[in-house]
C-alpha positions in Angstrom: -13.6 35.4 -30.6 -17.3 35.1 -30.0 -19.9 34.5 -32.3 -21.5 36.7 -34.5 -25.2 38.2 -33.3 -24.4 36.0 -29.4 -26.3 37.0 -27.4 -25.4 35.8 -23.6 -27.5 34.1 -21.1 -25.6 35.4 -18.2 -23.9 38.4 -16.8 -20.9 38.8 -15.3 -19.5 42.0 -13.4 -16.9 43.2 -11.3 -17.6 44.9 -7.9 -17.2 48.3 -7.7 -14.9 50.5 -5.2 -12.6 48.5 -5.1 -9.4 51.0 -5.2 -10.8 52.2 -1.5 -11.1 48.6 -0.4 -7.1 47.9 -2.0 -5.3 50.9 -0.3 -7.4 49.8 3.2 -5.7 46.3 3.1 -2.6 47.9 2.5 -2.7 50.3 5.1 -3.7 46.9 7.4 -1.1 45.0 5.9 1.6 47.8 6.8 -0.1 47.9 10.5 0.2 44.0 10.9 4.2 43.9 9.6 4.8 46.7 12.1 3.6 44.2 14.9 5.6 41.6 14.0 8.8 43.9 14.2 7.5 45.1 17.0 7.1 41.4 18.8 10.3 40.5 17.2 13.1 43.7 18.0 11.1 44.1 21.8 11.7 40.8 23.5 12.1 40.7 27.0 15.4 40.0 28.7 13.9 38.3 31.3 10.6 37.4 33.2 7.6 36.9 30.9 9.5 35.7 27.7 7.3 32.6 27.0 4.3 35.0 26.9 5.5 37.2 24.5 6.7 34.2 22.2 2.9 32.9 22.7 1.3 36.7 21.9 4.2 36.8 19.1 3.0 33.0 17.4 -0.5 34.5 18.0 0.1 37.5 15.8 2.1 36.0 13.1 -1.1 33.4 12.9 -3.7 36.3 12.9 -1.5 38.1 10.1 -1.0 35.4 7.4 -4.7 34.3 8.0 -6.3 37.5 7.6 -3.5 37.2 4.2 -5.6 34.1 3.2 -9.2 36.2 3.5 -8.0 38.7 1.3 -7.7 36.5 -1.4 -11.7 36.1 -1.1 -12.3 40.2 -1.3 -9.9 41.4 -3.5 -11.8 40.8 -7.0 -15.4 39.7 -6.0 -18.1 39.4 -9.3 -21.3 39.4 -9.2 -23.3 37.0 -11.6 -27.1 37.9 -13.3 -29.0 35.9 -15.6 -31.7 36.3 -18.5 -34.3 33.7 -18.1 -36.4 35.3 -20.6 -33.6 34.5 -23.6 -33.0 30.9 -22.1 -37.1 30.2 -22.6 -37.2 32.2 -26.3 -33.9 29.9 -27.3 -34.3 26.9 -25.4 -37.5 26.2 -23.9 -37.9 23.1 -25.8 -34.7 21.7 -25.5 -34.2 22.2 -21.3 -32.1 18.9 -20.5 -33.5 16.5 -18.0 -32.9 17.6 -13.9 -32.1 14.9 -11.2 -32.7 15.8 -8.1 -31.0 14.1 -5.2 -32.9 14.5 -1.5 -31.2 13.2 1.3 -32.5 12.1 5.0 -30.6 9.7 7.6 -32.7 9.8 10.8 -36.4 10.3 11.2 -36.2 11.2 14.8 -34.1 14.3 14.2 -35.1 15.1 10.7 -39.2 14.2 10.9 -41.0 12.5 7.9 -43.5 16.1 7.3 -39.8 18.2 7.1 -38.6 15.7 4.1 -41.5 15.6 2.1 -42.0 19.5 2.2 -39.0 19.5 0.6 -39.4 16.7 -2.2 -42.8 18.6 -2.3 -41.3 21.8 -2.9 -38.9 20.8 -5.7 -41.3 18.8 -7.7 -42.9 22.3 -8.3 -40.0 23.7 -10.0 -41.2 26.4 -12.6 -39.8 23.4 -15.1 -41.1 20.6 -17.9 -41.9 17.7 -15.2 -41.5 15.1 -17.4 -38.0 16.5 -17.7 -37.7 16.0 -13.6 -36.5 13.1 -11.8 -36.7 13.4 -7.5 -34.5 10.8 -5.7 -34.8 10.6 -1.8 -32.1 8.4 -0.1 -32.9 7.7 2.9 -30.0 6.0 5.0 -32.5 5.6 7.9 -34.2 3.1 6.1 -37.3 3.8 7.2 -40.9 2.6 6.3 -42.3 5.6 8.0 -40.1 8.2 5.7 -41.0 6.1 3.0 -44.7 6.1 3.7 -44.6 10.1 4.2 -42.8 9.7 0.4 -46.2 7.8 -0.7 -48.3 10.1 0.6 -46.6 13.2 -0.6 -46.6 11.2 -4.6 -50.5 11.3 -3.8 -50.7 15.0 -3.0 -48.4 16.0 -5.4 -51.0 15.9 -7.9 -52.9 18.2 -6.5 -50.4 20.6 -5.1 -48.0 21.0 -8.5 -51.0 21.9 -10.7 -52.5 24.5 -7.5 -48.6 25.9 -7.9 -48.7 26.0 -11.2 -51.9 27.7 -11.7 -51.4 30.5 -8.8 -47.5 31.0 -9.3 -46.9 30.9 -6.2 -43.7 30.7 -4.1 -42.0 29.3 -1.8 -43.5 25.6 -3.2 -43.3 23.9 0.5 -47.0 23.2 1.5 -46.0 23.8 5.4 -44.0 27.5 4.6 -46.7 28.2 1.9 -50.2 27.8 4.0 -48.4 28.6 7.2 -47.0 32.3 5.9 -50.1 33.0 3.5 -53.4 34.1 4.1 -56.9 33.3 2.6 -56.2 34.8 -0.8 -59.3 37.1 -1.9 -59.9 36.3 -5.2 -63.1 33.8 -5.0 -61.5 30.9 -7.5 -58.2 30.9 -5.7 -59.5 30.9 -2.1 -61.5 28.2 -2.9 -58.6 26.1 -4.2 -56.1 27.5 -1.4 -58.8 26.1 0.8 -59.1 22.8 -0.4 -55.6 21.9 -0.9 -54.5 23.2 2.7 -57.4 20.9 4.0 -56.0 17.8 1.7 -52.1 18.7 2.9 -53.3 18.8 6.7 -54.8 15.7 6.4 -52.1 14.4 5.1 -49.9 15.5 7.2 -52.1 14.4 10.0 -51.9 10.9 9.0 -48.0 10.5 8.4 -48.1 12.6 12.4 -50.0 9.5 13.7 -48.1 6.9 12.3 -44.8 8.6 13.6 -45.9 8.7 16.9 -47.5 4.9 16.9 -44.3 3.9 15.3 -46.0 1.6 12.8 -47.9 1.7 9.8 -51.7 0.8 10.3 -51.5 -2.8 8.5 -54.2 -1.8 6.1 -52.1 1.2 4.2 -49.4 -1.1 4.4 -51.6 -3.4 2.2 -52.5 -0.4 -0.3 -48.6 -0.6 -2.0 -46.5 -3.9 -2.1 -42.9 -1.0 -1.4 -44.0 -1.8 2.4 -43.1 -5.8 1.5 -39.4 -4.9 1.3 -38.9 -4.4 5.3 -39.9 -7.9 5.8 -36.1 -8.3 5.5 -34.9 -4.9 7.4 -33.0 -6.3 10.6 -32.3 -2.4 11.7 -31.4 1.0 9.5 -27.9 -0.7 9.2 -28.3 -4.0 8.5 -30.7 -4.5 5.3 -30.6 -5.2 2.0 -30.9 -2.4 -1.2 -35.2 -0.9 -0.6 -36.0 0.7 -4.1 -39.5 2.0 -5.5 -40.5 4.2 -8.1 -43.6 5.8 -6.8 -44.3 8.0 -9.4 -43.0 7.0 -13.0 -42.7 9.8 -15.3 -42.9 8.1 -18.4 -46.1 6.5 -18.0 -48.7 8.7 -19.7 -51.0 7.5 -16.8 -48.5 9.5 -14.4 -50.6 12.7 -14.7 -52.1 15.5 -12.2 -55.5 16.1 -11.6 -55.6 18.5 -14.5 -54.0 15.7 -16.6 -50.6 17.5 -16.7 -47.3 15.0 -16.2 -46.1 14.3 -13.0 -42.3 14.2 -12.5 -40.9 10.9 -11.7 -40.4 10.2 -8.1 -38.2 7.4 -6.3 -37.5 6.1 -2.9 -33.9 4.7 -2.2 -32.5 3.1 1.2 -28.9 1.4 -0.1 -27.9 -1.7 1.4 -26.3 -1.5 4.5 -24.4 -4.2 6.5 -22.4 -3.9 9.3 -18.9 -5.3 7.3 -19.1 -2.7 4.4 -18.2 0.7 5.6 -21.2 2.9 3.7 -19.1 6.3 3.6 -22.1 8.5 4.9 -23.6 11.0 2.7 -21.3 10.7 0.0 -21.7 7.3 -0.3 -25.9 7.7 -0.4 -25.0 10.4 -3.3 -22.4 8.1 -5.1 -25.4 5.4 -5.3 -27.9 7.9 -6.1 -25.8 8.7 -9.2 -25.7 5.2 -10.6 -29.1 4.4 -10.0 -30.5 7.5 -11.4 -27.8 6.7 -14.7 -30.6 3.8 -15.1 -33.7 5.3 -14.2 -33.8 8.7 -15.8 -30.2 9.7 -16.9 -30.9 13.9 -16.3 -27.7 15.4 -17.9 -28.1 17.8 -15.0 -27.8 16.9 -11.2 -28.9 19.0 -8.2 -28.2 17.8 -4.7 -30.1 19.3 -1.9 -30.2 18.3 2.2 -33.6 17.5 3.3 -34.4 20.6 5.1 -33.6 22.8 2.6 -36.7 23.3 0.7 -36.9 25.5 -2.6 -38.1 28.8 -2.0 -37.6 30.3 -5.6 -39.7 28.2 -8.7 -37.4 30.0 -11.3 -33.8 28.9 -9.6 -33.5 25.7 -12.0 -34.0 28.1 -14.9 -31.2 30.6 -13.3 -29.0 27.1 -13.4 -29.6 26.2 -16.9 -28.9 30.0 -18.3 -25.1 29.1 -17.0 -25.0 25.4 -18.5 -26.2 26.2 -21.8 -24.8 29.6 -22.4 -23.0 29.2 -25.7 -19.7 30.7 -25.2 -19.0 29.3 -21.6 -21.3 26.9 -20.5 -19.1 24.3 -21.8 -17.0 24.8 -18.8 -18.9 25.2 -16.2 -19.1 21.8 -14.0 -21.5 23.2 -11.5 -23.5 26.2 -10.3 -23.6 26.6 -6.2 -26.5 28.6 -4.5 -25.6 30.1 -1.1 -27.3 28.2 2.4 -29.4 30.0 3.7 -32.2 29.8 6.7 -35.4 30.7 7.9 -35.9 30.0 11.6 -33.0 32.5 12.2 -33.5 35.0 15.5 -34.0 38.7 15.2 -30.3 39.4 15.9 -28.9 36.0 14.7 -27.7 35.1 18.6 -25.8 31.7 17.1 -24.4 33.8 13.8 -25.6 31.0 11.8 -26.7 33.7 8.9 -22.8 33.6 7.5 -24.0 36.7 5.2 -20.4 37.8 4.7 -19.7 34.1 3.5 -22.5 34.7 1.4 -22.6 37.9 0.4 -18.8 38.5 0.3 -16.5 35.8 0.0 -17.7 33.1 -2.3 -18.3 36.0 -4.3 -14.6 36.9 -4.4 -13.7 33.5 -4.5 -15.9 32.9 -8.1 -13.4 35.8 -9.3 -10.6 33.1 -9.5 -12.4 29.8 -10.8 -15.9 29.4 -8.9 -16.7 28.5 -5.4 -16.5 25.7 -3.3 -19.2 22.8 -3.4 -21.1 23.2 0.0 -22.9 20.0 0.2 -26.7 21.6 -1.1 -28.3 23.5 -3.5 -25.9 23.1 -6.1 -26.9 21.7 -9.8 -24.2 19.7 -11.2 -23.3 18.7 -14.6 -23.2 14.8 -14.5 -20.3 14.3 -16.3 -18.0 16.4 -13.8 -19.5 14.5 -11.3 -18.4 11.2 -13.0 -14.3 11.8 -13.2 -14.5 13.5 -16.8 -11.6 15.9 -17.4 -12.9 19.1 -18.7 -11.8 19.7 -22.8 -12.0 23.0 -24.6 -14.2 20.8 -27.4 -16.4 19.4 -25.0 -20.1 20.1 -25.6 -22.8 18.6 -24.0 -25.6 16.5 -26.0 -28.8 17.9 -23.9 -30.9 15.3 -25.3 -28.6 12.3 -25.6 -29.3 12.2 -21.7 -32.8 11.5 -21.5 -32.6 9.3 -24.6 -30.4 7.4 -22.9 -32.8 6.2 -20.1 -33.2 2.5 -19.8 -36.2 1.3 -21.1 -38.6 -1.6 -19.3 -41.5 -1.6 -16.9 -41.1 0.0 -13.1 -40.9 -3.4 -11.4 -38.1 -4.2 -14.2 -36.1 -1.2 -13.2 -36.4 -1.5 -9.6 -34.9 -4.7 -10.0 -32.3 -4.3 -12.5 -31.0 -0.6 -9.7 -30.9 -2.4 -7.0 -27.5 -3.6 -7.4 -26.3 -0.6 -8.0 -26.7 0.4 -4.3 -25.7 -2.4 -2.9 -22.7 -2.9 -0.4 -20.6 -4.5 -3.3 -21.4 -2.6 -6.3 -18.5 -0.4 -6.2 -15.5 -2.9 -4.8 -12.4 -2.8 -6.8 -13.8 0.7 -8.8 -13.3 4.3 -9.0 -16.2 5.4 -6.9 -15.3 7.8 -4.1 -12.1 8.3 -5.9 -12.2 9.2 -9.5 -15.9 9.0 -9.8 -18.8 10.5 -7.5 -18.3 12.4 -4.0 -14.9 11.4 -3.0 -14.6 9.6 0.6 -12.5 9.9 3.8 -13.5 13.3 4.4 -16.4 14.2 6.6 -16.6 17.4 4.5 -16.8 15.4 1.5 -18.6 18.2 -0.8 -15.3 20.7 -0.5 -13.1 18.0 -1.4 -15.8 16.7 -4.7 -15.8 20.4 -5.9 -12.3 20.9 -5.7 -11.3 17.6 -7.5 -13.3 18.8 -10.2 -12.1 22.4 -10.6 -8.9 20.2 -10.7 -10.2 18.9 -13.5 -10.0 22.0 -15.3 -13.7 22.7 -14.8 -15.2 25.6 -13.5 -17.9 26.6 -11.1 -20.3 29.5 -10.9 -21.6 31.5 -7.4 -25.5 32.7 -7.7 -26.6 34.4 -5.1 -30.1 35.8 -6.4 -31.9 38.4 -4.7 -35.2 35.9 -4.3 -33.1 33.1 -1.6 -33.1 30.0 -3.9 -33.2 27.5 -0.7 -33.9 27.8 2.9 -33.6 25.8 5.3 -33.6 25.6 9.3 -30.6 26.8 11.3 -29.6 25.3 14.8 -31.7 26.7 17.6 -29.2 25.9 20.4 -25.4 26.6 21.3 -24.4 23.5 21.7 -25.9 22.6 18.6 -24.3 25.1 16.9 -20.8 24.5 18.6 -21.1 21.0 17.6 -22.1 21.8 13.9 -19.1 23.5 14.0 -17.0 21.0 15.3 -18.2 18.8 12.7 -17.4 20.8 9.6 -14.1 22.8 11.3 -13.2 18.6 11.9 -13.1 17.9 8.2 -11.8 21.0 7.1 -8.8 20.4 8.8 -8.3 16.9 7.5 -8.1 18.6 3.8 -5.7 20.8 5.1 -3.6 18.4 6.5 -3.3 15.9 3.8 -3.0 15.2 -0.4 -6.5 17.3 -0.5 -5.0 20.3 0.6 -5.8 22.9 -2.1 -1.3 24.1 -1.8 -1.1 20.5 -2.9 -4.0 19.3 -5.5 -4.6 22.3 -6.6 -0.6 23.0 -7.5 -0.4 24.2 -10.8 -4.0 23.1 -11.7 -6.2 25.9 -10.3 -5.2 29.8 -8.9 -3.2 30.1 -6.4 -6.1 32.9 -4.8 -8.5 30.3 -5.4 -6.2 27.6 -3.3 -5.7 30.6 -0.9 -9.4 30.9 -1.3 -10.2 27.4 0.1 -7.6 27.5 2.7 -9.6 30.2 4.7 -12.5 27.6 5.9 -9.6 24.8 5.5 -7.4 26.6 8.2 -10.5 27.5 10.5 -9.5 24.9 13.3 -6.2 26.0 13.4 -7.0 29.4 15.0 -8.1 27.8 18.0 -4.4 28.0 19.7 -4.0 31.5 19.0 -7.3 32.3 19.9 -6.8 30.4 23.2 -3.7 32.4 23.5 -5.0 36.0 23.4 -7.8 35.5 25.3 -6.1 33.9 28.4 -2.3 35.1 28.4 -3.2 39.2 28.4 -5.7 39.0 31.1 -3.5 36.6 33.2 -0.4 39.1 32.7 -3.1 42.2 33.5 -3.9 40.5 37.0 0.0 40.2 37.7 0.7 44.0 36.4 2.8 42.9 33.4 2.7 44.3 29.8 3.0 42.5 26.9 1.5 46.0 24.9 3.4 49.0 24.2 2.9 52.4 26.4 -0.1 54.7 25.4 3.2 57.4 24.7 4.9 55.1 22.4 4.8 55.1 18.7 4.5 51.1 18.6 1.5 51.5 20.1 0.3 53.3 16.7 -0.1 49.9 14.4 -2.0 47.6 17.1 -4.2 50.4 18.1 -4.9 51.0 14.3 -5.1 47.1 13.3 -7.3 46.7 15.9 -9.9 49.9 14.9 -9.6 49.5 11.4 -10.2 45.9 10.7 -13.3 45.8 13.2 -14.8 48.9 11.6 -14.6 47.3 8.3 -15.9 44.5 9.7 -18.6 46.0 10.8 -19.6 48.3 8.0 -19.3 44.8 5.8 -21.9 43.4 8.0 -24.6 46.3 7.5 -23.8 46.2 3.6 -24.8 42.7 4.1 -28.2 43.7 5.8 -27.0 42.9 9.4 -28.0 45.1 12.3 -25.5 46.0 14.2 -26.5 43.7 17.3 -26.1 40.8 15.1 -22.6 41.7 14.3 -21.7 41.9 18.0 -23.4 38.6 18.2 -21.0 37.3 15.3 -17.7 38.7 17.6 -19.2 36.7 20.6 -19.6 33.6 18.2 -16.4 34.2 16.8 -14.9 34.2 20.4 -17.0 30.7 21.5 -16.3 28.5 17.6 -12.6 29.1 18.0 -12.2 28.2 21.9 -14.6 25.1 21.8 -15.5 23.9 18.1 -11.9 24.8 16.7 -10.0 23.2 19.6 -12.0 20.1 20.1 -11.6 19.8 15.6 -7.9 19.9 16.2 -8.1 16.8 19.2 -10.4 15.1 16.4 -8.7 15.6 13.7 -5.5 14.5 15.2 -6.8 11.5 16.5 -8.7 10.4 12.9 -5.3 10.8 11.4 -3.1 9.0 13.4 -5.6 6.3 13.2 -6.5 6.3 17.2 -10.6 7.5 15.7 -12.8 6.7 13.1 -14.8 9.0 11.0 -17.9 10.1 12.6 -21.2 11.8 11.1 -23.4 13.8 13.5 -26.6 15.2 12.0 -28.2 18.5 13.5 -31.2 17.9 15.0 -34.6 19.6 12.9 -37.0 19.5 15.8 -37.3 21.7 18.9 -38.4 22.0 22.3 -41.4 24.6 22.9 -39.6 26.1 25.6 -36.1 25.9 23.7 -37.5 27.8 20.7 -39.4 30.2 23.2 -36.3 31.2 24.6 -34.4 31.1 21.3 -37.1 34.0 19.6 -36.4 35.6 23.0 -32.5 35.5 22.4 -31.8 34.1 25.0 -28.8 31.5 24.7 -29.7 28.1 25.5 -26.9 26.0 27.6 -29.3 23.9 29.6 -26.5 20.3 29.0 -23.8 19.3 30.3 -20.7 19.3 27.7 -17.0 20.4 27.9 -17.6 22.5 25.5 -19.8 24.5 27.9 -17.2 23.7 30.6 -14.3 25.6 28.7 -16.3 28.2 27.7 -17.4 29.1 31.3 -13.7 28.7 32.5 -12.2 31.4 30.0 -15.4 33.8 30.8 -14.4 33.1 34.9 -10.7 33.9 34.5 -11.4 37.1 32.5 -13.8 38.2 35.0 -11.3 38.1 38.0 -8.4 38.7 35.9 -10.7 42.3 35.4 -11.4 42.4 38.9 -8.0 41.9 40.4 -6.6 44.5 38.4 -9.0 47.2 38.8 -9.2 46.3 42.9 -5.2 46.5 42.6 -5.0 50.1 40.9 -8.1 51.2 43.2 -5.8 50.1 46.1 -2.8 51.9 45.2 -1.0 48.5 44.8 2.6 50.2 42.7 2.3 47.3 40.5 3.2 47.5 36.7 3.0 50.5 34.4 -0.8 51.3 34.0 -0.2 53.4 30.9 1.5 50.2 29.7 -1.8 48.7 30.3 -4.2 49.7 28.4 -4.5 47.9 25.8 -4.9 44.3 28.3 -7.5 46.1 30.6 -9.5 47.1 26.8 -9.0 43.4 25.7 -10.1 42.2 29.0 -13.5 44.0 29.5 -14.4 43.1 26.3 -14.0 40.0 26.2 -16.1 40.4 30.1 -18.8 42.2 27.8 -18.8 39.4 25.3 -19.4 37.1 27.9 -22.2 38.3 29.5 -24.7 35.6 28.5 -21.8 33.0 30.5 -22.6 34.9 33.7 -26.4 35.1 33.3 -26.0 31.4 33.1 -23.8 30.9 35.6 -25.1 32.9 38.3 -28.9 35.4 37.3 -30.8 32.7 35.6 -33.4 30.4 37.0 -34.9 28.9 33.5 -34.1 25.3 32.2 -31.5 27.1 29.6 -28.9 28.0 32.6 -25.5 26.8 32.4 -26.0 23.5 34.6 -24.5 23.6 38.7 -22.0 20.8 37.6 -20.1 23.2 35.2 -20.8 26.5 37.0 -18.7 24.6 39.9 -15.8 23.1 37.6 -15.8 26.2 35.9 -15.1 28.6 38.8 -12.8 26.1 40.4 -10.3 25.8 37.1 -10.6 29.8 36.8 -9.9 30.4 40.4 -6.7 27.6 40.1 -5.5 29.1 37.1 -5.6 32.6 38.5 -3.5 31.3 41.4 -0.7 30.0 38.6 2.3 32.4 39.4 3.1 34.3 35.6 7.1 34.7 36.5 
């Protein structure tokens, strides 16, 4: 029973149409069954048996994974939320926020991309004496930390200019370089003068990156510079923390005398005997120190190039936690990734708009989605191993009262130990407690443990885009990417994390169906692999592994086929895709499961047999001139060597003569095969020839640095040619 006169803070509704949607997956359920009888009453007597078990594993593959994505469209809800009712209720008691910025490498993630984003989210549209911004940076680096110190510096003048103006998004470089001199004479003035103070800044951090060094008189202006006297390399140093900003000293104020929001730089120890666990160990430390320093009830973690791009999204987070009737239960509130440096088109598919704007949506319909590694607000307590209790209610103000008390250079030295090497030997953290290790997608396995808990997690997907961030700007970055998260993905699936065996009995079986769609993506590499290759190889040699135009079996893969591409199509423009991008999604489809997928699988198989270690690659944040020329263009950038590149161009070769033999073979007359019988492989072999095209522009029409190098275009055509030569009988 709810209470009398409650009023919520939230809103909570079902999608509509969804009968249509029901009897479609029906239909496509009926369509795929019928293959499989098909596959399994038709076999061959003799000849090309092994192919049709291959097409057959294929299909049943296809059919109980497309099973595993219904479970993520079959009830999808769509959340809203009344700010207005949270700021008449609560505006006075909004708990303290603890943000958690993370960087690992200023080469590939620059000093200037950080700090827009510490910049960006100590402008939240929120108290800033009840904010607390962390950066860990596991690159230990005195330039990153000097771009921190100046940013604390210009942060007084840029959160009261936000302030004032209302303006979004809050990152000085997207701000002043989307925005124009405003008109208004008090505001241009002040846009003027603050975009002349943040190039300057930025200016001075740009020359001390490319020295290398700190001019020795800044590093005499602030005794954090001191504590890489010791630093032996980024992984060999002991525990670098400063409070640069202090948020409760009344001195700590803007240059309109407001409060400033308390700001801290963190590089853990690091030695070369202690393994350090990555990212979730830089989070798991960031969480005990920040227990110390500020103690924020709420925690929000967020990469360092996503930068805020909506002021109001903390307030859209706290309508959830302190709704009275069910934000007791709610552990954590996850806003979707999104980008800003994606092409026209989206030529990498890095947009993932029906992840967004789909399936985490139907996945909140059975518990709440999964925790994606950024912009996602915690509450602290899930994050520290507490079960979830129908009595539980959170004390707002018991957090921030329960800040250690002492002067900055006390509390500096009292943290440190709690990021060192040893500070969490013979404990719970990164098992019970914190971001759980062993993963290299240690976010999925964090949320689920806690939904395990018997918490549960919300999806906000607000029309403003909460975060943005930059997207890879090259194929081989975005195959690697890929590899990376497909890696780990499959190392839940395959062991204890597996949501089948965690989640037994403790969460929805739609939800453990849920997560096994991005757990299982590696394992549609083989099939993939499979229906690209084995089809077009038969076509060349004249053999069927389709039914005849004339027969009624042809009826459910012709129909599969149609209907579940249509509705994928239609699903991308309801999503605001064009429909060039959604071709560009098929092609990317087509290249992530032949390269990223299959190279997870060798990774993952080698990780758990103990034959590799755990690996973390970090996408590179900065781009060539003539990379990101061709990238607006849409062209795809190859331009490396890689076998990635190598398999790619193989498969696009052996379609492409597998296409060409047939056709000169029916031209010729050659009485080879049943051509009606055919159909279907010379279809799925010119489109995958049309998918492909890019492969042969860089093989053989381009001249720009972004070609597909000579070394692969040779392997390439040499495998295709030798496997074309492989008799099929």
């Amino acid at each position: 029973m709810g209470r009398e006169g409650y009023v919520p803070l939230f809103e909570t509704k079902e999608a509509k149409g969804r009968i249509a949607y029901k009897i479609y997956a029906i239909s496509v359920f009926v369509g795929v069954c019928l293959i499989w009888v098909y596959r399994a009453t038709h076999v061959p007597k003799e000849g090309l048996r092994w192919a049709w078990f291959c097409m057959f594993g294929a299909e049943i593959w296809f059919g109980f994974y497309w099973i595993f994505t219904q479970s993520a469209r079959w009830r999808p809800v769509y959340r809203s939320t009344f700010k207005e009712r949270l700021f008449h209720r609560y505006e006075d008691e909004l708990p303290g926020v603890d943000i958690f910025v993370c960087t690992a490498d200023p080469t590939i993630e620059p000093p200037t991309l950080v700090i827009n984003t510490v910049l960006s989210v100590m402008a939240y549209n929120y108290p800033p004496e009840k904010l607390s911004i962390y950066l860990s940076d596991d690159g230990g680096s005195d330039l990153t930390f000097y771009a921190l110190l100046e940013a604390s510096h210009f942060a007084k003048h840029w959160i009261p200019f936000c302030r004032k103006f209302k303006i979004d998004p809050r990152s000085p470089a997207v701000y002043f370089g989307t925005t124009s001199e405003p008109h208004d004479t008090e505001h241009a003035n002040q846009w003027l003068s603050t975009k002349k103070l943040y190039e300057e800044m930025v200016d001075r951090i740009e020359t001390a990156v490319k020295l290398g060094n700190i001019p020795s008189e800044i590093r005499a202006e602030h005794k954090g510079f001191a504590e890489w006297h010791s630093v032996v390399n980024s992984r060999n140093h002991g525990t670098i923390l400063q409070i640069l900003i202090d948020g409760r000293d009344t001195n700590a104020v803007d240059i309109e005398g407001s409060a400033l929001p308390t700001l801290v730089y963190m590089a853990r120890e690091k030695r070369p005997q202690h393994p350090h666990n990555f990212k979730a160990g830089a989070l798991n430390a960031l969480i005990r120190v920040s227990t110390v320093i500020s103690n924020g009830p709420i925690i929000l973690t967020v990469d360092c190039d996503m930068y805020s791009n909506n002021a109001e999204s903390m307030r859209d987070a706290m309508c959830f936690f302190m709704d009275e009737e069910k934000g007791h239960e709610i552990a954590y509130v996850q806003f979707p990734q999104k980008f800003d440096n994606l092409s026209k088109n989206d030529i990498y598919a890095n947009s993932f708009k029906a992840v967004q704007r789909v399936e985490f949506h139907g996945i909140d319909g059975y518990g709440g989605p999964l925790y994606i590694g950024t912009g996602c607000f915690f509450r602290r307590v899930s994050l520290c191993g507490k079960k979830y209790s129908g009595e539980y209610k959170e004390e707002w103000k018991k957090g921030m009262e329960g800040r250690a008390k002492g002067s900055v250079v006390e509390l500096e030295e009292r943290t440190k130990g709690l990021a060192s090497c040893t500070c969490e030997e013979n404990t719970q953290w990164g098992k019970e407690m914190g971001l759980k290790y062993g993963c290299p997608v240690e976010d999925v396995i964090t949320g689920l443990a806690i939904q395990c808990r018997g918490w549960k997690s919300i999806y906000l997907n607000p029309t403003r885009k909460a975060f943005l961030g930059l997207a890879p700007t090259t194929l081989l970055q975005t195959l690697v990417q890929h590899k990376r998260w497909t890696e780990g993905q499959l190392q839940i699936f395959l062991t204890k994390h597996c949501s089948f065996i965690q989640g037994h009995g403790k969460i929805k079986l739609r939800l453990q169906m849920g997560y096994a769609i991005y757990n299982a993506w590696a394992l549609s590499a083989f099939p993939t692999l499979c229906y690209v290759a084995v089809p077009s190889l038969a076509l060349l040699n004249g053999i069927s592994l389709f039914p005849r135009i004339s027969n009624p079996w042809f009826v459910p893969f012709a129909y599969v086929t149609v209907a579940k591409h249509a509705y994928s199509l239609v699903e991308a423009l309801w999503s605001e895709e064009t429909v060039e991008s959604w071709w560009n999604q098929q092609r990317m489809w087509l290249y992530k499961r032949t390269t990223s997928y299959l190279f997870a699988n060798i990774g993952a198989a080698l990780q758990l047999t103990g034959l590799a270690k755990s690996a973390f690659t970090i996408t590179a944040k900065a781009t060539d001139n003539e990379v990101a020329k061709r990238y607006d263009r849409e062209i795809m950038e190859f331009g490396s060597t890689s076998p990635m590149f190598t398999v790619l161009a193989t498969l696009a070769m052996v379609n492409f003569l597998c296409l060409v033999g047939a056709i000169k073979r029916e031209a010729m007359g050659d009485e080879v095969g049943d051509v009606e019988a055919l159909v279907l492989q010379f279809v799925l072999c010119g489109v995958l020839v049309i998918i492909n095209w890019p492969i042969y522009q860089g093989l053989f029409l381009r001249k720009d640095m972004g070609r597909l190098p000579t070394s692969v275009a040779f392997t390439s055509i040499g495998l295709a040619v030798l496997v074309c030569l492989i008799p099929m009988y």
